[in-house]
Rosetta silent file (secondary structure, phi, psi, omega in degrees, C-alpha in Angstrom):
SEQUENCE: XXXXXXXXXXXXXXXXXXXXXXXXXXXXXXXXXXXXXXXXXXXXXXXXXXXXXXXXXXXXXXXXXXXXXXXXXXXXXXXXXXXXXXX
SCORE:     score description
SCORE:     0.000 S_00000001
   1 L     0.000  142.744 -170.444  -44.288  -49.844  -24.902 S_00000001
   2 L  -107.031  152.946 -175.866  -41.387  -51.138  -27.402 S_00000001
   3 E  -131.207  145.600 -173.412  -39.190  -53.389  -26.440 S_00000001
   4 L   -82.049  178.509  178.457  -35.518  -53.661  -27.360 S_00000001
   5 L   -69.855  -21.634  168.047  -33.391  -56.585  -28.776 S_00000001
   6 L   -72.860    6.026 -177.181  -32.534  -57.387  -25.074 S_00000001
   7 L    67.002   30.357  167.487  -35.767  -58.011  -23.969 S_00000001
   8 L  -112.929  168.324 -177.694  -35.863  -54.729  -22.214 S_00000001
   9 E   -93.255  132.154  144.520  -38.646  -51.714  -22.404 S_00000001
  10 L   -37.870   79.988 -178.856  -37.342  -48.902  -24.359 S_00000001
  11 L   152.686 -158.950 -172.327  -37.096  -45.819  -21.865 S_00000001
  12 L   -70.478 -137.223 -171.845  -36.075  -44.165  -18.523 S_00000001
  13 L   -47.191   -0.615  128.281  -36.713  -46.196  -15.574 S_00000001
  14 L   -52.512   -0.948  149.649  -38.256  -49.163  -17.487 S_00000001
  15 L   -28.199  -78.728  176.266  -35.193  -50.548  -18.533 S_00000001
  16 L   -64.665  -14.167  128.922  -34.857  -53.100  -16.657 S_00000001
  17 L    17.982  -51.611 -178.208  -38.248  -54.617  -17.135 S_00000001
  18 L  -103.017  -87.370 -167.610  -37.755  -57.166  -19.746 S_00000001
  19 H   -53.198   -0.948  135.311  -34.751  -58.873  -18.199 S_00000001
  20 H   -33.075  -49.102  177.506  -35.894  -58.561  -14.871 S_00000001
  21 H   -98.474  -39.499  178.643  -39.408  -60.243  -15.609 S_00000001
  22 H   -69.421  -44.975  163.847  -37.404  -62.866  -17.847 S_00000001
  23 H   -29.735  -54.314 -163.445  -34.971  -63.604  -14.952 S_00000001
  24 H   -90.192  -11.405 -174.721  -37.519  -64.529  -12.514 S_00000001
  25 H   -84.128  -47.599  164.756  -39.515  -66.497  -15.574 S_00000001
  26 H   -48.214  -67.303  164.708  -36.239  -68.387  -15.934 S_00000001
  27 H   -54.990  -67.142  132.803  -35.840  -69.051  -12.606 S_00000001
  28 H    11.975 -101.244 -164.914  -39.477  -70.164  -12.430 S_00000001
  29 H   -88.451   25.034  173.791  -38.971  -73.107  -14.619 S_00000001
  30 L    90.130    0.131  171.836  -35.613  -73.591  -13.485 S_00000001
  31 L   -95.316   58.628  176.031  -33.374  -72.528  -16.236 S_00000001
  32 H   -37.933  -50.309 -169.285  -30.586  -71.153  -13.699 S_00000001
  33 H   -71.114   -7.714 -164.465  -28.139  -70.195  -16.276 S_00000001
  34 H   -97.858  -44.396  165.432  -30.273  -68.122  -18.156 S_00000001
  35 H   -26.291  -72.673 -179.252  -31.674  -66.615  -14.898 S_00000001
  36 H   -83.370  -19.669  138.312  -28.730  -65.279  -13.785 S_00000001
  37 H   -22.389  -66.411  178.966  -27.503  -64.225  -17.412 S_00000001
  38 H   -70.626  -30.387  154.667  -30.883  -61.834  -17.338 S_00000001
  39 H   -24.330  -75.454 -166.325  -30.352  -61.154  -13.646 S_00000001
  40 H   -73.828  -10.213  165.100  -27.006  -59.728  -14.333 S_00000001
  41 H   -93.328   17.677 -153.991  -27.846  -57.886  -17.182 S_00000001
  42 H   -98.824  -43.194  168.062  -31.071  -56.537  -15.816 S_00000001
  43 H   -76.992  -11.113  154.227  -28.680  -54.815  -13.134 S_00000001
  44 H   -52.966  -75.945 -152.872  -26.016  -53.919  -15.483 S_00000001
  45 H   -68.014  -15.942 -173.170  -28.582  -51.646  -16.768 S_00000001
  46 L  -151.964   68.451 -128.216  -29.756  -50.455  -13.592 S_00000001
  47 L   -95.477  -35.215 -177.981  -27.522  -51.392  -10.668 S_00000001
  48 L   -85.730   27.056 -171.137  -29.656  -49.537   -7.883 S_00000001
  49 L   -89.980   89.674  162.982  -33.135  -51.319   -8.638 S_00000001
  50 L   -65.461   24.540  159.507  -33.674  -53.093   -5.320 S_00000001
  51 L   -96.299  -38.231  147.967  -36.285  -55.134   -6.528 S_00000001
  52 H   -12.149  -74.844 -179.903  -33.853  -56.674   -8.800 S_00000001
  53 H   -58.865  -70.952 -174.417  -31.385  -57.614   -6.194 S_00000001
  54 H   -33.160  -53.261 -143.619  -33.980  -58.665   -4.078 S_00000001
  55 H   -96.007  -41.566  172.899  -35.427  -61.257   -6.805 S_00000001
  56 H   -71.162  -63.811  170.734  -32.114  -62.305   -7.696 S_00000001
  57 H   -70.284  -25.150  178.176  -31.013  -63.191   -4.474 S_00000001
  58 H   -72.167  -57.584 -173.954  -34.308  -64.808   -3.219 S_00000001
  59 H   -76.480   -7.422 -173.586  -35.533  -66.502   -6.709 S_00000001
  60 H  -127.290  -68.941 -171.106  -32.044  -67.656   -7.865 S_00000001
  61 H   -35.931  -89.053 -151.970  -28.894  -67.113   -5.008 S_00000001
  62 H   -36.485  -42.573 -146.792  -30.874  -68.720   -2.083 S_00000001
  63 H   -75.102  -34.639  176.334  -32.372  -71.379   -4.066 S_00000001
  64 H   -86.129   25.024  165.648  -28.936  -72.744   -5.547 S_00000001
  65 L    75.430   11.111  157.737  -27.228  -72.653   -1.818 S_00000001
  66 L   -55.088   18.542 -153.758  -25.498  -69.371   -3.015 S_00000001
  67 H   -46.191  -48.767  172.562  -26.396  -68.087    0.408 S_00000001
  68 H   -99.340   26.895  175.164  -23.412  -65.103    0.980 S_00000001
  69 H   -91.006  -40.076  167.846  -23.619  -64.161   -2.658 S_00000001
  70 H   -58.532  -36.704  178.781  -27.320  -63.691   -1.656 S_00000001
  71 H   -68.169  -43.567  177.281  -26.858  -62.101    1.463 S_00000001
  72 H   -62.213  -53.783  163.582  -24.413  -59.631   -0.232 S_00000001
  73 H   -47.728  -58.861 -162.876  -27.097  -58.593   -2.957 S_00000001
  74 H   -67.821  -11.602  160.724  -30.196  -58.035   -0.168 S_00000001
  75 H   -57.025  -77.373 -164.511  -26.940  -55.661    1.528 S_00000001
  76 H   -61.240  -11.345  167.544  -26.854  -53.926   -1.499 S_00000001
  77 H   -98.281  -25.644  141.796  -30.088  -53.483   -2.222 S_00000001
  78 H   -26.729  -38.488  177.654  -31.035  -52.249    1.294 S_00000001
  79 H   -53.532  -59.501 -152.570  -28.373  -49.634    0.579 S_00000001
  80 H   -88.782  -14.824  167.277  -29.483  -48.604   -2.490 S_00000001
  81 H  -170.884   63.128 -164.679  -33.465  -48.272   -1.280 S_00000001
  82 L   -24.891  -39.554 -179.265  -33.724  -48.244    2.541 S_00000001
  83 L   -65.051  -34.565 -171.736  -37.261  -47.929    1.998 S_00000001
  84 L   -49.931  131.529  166.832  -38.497  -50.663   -0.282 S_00000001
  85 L   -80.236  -15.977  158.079  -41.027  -52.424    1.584 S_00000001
  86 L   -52.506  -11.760 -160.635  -39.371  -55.494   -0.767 S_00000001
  87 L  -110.019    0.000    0.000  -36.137  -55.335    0.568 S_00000001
């Protein structure tokens, strides 16, 4: 799989991949700003990925007391894939 200068995978529903997995790797060791940079571009490319949302609000939102910024993603990702057993 190729990867683009954004740290994303090169295709259809793989987009969001590389900033997605860098977001929560960011987040990880604590590099908030960078998180949420790749956060929000991981959903700019793919705004209905509820795993995304989920990961964003759990691994970043909650943890910096962003709590109805969080709550407001885990809405929208519920919306967007009623189903996910992640959401």
């Amino acid at each position: 799989m190729k990867v683009d200068q954004q740290g994303g995978a090169k295709g259809d529903h793989l987009a969001t991949l590389g900033p997605a997995l860098a977001a929560n790797v960011y987040a990880r060791d604590g590099n908030w700003q960078q998180s949420e940079r790749s956060f929000r571009h991981a959903l700019e490319l793919d705004p209905n990925r509820s795993t995304t949302r989920d990961h964003f609000a759990l691994n970043l939102l909650i943890v910096l007391g962003r709590t109805d910024e969080a709550v407001r993603e885990m809405w929208v990702a519920e919306k967007s894939d009623p189903l996910s057993p992640e959401v």
